[in-house]
C-alpha positions in Angstrom: 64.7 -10.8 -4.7 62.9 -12.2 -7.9 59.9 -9.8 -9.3 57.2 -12.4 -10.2 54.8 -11.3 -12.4 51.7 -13.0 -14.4 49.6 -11.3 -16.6 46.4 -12.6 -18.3 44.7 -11.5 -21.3 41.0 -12.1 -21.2 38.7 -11.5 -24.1 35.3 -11.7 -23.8 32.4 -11.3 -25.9 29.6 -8.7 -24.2 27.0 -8.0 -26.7 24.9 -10.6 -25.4 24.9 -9.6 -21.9 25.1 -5.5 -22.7 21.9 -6.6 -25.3 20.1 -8.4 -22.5 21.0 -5.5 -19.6 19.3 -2.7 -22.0 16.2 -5.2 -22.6 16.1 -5.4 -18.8 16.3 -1.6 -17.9 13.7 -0.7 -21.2 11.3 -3.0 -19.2 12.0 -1.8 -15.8 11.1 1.6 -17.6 8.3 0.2 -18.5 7.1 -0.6 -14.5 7.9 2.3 -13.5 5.6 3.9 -16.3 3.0 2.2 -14.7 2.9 2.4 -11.2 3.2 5.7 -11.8 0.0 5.7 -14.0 -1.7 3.5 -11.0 -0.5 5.8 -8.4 -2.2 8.4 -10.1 -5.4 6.3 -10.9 -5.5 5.5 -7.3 -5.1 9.0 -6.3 -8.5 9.9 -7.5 -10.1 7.1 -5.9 -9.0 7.6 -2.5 -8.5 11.5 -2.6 -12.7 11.4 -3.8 -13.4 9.0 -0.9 -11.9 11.5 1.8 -14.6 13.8 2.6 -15.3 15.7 5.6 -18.7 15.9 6.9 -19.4 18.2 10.4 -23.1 17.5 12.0 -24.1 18.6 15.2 -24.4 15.9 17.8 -26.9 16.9 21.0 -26.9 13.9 24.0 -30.5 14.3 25.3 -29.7 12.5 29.0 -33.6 11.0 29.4 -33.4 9.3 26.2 -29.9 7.6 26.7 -31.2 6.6 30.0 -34.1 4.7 28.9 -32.1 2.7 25.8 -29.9 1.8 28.2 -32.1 0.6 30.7 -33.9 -1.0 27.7 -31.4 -2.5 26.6 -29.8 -4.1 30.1 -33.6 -5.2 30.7 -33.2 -7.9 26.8 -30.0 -8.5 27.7 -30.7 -9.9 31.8 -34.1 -11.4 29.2 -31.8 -13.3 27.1 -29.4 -14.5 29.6 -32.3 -16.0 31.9 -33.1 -18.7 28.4 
């Protein structure tokens, strides 16, 4: 049985693609810099805008009766035109 081999010998030059590669990551760096200056930025905005405000609510039955009825009386109004 014959042992066939091939061998290659490749030379490349890399600097121009290792070059290229680093200026790729240093501005990927850079984006990630600042979203995360943005995230924070936007973190003040919207953590300021969340606010919590309790009131006391009291349903007085007469007067929702009579907006209601006031307001089904414009509305059969506004239908008849």
């Amino acid at each position: 049985m014959a042992n066939n081999k091939l061998k290659i010998n490749i030379d490349a030059d890399t600097s121009e693609a290792l070059k290229q590669m680093k200026e790729v990551t240093e501005a990927a760096n850079e984006c990630v810099a600042a979203l995360e200056k943005l995230e924070k930025v936007m973190g003040r905005f919207t953590n300021k805008g969340e606010m919590l405000i309790q009131f006391d609510v009291v349903l007085d039955g007469r007067t929702i009766a009579e907006r209601t009825n006031k307001l089904t009386r414009e509305e059969i109004r506004a239908k008849q035109f």
